[in-house]
C-alpha positions as CSV (number, residue, x, y, z in Angstrom):
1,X,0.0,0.0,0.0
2,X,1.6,3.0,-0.5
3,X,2.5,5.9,1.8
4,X,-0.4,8.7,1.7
5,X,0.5,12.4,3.4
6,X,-1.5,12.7,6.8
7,X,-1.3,16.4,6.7
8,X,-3.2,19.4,4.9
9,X,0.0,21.3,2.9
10,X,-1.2,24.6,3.5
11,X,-2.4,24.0,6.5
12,X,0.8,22.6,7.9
13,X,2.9,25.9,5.6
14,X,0.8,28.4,8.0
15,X,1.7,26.7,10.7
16,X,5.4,26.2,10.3
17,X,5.5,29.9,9.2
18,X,3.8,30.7,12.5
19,X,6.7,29.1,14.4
20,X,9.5,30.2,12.4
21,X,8.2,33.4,12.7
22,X,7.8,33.3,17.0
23,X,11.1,31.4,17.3
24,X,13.4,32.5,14.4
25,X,14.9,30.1,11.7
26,X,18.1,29.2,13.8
27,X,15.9,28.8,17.1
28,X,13.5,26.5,15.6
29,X,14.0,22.7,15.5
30,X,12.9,20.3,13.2
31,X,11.3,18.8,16.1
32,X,9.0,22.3,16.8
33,X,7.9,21.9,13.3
34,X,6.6,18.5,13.7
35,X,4.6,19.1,17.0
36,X,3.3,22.3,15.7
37,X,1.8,20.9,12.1
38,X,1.3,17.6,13.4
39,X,2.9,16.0,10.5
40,X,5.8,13.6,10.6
41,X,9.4,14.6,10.4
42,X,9.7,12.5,7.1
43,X,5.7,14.0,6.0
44,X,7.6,17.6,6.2
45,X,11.1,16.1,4.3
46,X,9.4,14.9,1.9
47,X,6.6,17.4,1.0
48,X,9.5,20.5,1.3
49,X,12.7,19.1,1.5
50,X,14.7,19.8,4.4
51,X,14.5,22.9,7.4
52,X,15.3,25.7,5.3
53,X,13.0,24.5,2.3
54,X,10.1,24.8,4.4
55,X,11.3,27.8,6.1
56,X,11.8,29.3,2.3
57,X,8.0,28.4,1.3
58,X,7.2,30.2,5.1
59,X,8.9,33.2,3.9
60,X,6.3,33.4,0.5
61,X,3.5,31.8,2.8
62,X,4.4,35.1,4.5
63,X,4.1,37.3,1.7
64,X,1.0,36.2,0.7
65,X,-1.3,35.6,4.4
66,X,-0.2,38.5,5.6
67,X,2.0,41.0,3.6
68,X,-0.4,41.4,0.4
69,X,-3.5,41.8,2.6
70,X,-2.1,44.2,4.9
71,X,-1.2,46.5,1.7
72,X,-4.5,45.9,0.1
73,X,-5.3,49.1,-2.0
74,X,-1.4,49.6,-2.2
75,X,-1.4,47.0,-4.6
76,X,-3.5,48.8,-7.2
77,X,-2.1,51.2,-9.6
78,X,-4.8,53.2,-8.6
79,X,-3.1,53.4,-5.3
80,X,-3.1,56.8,-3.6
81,X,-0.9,58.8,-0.9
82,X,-4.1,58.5,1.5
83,X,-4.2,54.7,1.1
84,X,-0.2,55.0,1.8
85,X,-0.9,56.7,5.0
86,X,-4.4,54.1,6.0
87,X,-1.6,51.8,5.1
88,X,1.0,53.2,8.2
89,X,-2.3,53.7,10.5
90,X,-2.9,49.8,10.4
91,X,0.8,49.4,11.2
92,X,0.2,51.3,13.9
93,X,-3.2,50.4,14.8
94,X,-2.1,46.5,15.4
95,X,-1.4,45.0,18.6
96,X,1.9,43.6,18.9
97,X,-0.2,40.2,20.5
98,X,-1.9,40.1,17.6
99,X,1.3,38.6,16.0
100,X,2.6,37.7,19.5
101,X,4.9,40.6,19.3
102,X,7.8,39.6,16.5
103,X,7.2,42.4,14.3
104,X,7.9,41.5,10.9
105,X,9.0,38.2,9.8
106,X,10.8,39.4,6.9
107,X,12.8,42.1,8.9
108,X,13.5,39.0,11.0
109,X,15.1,37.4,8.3
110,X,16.8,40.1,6.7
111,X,18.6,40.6,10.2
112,X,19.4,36.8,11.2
113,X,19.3,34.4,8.4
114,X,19.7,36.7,4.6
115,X,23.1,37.4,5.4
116,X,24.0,33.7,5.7
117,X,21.5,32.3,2.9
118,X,21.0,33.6,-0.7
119,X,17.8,32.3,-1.1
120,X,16.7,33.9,1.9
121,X,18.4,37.2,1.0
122,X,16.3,36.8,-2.2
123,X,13.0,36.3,-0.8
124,X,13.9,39.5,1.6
125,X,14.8,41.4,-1.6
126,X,11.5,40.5,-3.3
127,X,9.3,41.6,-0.6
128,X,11.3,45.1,-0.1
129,X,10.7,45.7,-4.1
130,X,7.2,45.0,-3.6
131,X,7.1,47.7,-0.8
132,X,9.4,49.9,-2.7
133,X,6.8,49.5,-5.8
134,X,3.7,50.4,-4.1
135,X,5.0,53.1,-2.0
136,X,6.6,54.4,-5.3
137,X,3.2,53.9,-6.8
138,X,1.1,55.7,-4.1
139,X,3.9,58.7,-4.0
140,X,3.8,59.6,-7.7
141,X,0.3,59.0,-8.1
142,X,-1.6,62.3,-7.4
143,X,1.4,64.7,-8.1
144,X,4.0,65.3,-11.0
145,X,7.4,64.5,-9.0
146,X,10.4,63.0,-10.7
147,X,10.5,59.2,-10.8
148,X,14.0,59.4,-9.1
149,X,12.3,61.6,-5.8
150,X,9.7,59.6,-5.9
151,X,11.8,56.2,-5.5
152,X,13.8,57.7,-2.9
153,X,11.3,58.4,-0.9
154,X,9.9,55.1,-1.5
155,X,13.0,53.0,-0.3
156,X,12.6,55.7,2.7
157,X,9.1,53.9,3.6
158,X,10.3,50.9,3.1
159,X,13.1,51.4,6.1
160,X,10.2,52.8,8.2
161,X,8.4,50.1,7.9
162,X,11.1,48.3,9.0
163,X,12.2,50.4,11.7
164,X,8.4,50.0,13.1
165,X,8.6,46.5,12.9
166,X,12.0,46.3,15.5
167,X,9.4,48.8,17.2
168,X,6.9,46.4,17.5
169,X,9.3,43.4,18.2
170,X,10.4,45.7,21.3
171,X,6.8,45.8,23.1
172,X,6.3,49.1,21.4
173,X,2.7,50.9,22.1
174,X,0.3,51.9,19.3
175,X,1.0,55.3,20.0
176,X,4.5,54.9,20.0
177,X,4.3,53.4,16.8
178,X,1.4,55.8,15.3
179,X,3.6,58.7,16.2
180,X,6.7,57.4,14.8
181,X,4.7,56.6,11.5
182,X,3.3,60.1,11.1
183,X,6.8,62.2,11.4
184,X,8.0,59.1,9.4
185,X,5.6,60.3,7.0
186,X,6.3,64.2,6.9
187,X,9.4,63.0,4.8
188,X,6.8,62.8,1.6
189,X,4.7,64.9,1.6
């Protein structure tokens, strides 16, 4: 009879992303993974590989569960600078509990595990272009500025986004956050 997989994929990707996210890649054991998806050590081998294969689909499971949907009108081309600043008040507006406190799982990465690991690096670099992209988007949208101001102040956003994230990661309040977000934000407008 052959083997069949005892575990939902997706299911088990959201799962695994949850812990690598709360304990880190290099703090998270092969071990962790299995109790938390409740799938077999050789069920998660052989549906991603190894550790860092699943920790590499986390990264886009990332992306996808909570990165695009947090950006939501940001994604449009009809994007504009008040959905860029809705965008910072939900940064703002989120408990740190509500994603037990790590901040942002990317940011995470970029710090610990992208200097070590191409693939990592890569995933890191794709997620900054698609903040650089929409912020760029939102920016240039209702006023004439040159494409090259524009980008700057773009790749700006995207570091205060990152900078709120170590925020958060620190226990940082809503206000703390919502007022670092809004001088943040003087630098565009």
């Amino acid at each position: 009879m052959p083997w069949e997989k005892s575990f939902n994929r997706n299911d088990a990707l959201t799962k695994a992303m949850m812990v690598f996210w709360r304990l880190g890649y290099n703090n998270t054991a092969i071990g962790d993974l299995v109790t938390e998806t409740g799938a077999s050590r050789y069920g998660l081998y052989d549906e991603f590989g190894d550790k860092e294969g699943l920790f590499l689909e986390s990264l886009d499971q990332y992306l996808e569960t909570i990165v695009r949907p947090r950006l939501g009108k940001l994604l449009l081309s009809t994007a504009t600078r008040k959905d860029l600043k809705n965008y910072f008040q939900s940064l703002a507006a989120t408990p740190n509990k509500a994603f037990r406190g790590q901040g942002c799982m990317m940011c995470m990465t970029a710090v610990s595990v992208a200097r070590h690991n191409d693939a990592a690096a890569l995933k890191v670099k794709q997620y900054m272009d698609l903040l650089h992209e929409c912020f760029m988007r939102a920016i240039s949208q209702e006023r004439n500025i040159p494409k090259e101001t524009a980008s700057d102040q773009a790749h700006f956003l995207v570091g205060l986004v990152q900078g709120g994230a170590v925020l958060s990661q620190a226990g940082a309040t809503g206000k703390v956050k919502a007022a670092y977000y809004e001088v943040g934000l003087t630098a565009i407008n």
